[in-house]
C-alpha positions, 0 to 999 in steps of 0.5 A: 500500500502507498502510505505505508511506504512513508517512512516519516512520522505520519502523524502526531497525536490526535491528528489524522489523515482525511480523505476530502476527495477522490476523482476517479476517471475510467479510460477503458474496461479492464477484463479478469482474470488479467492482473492490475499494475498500480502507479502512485506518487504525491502529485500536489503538496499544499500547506495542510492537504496532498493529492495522490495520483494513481494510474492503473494498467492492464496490458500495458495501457492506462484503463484509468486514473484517480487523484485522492486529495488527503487533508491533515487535521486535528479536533479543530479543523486542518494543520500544516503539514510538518518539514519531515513529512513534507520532505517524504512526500518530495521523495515520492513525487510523480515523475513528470516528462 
């Protein structure tokens, strides 16, 4: 899974993650039993909330595409994400070109 991939403290306590939004685009049908490769890489860091982009393939092709937008939060509403976990989130950045 990708978020186990982040090596960086994730959270302090009483904070959590928030999924605030998932936009997923089909591109073309996907057919069992062939298996699914999955691609994901932050591509959007703002101040207190990232995007997730992800891509799935079957055969080669793209058959579709997601962004899930992430927010940090506590009891009282969204937080800044922290130097270290911005620093990992660089690290898994998409790879554009």
């Amino acid at each position: 899974m990708f978020n186990h991939s982040i090596m960086a403290q994730r959270r302090s306590d009483g904070q959590r993650w928030l999924i605030a939004a998932v936009d997923i685009n089909y591109i073309a049908e996907a057919h069992f039993p062939e298996g699914v490769a999955i691609a994901s890489g932050i591509s959007r860091i703002g101040n207190s909330s990232w995007d997730i982009a992800s891509a799935a393939f079957q055969g080669g092709a793209c058959k579709a595409t997601c962004i899930t937008t992430i927010v940090l939060t506590e009891k009282n509403g969204a937080v800044p994400i922290g130097d270290e976990l911005r620093q990992e989130f660089e690290h898994l950045g998409v790879k554009r070109g």
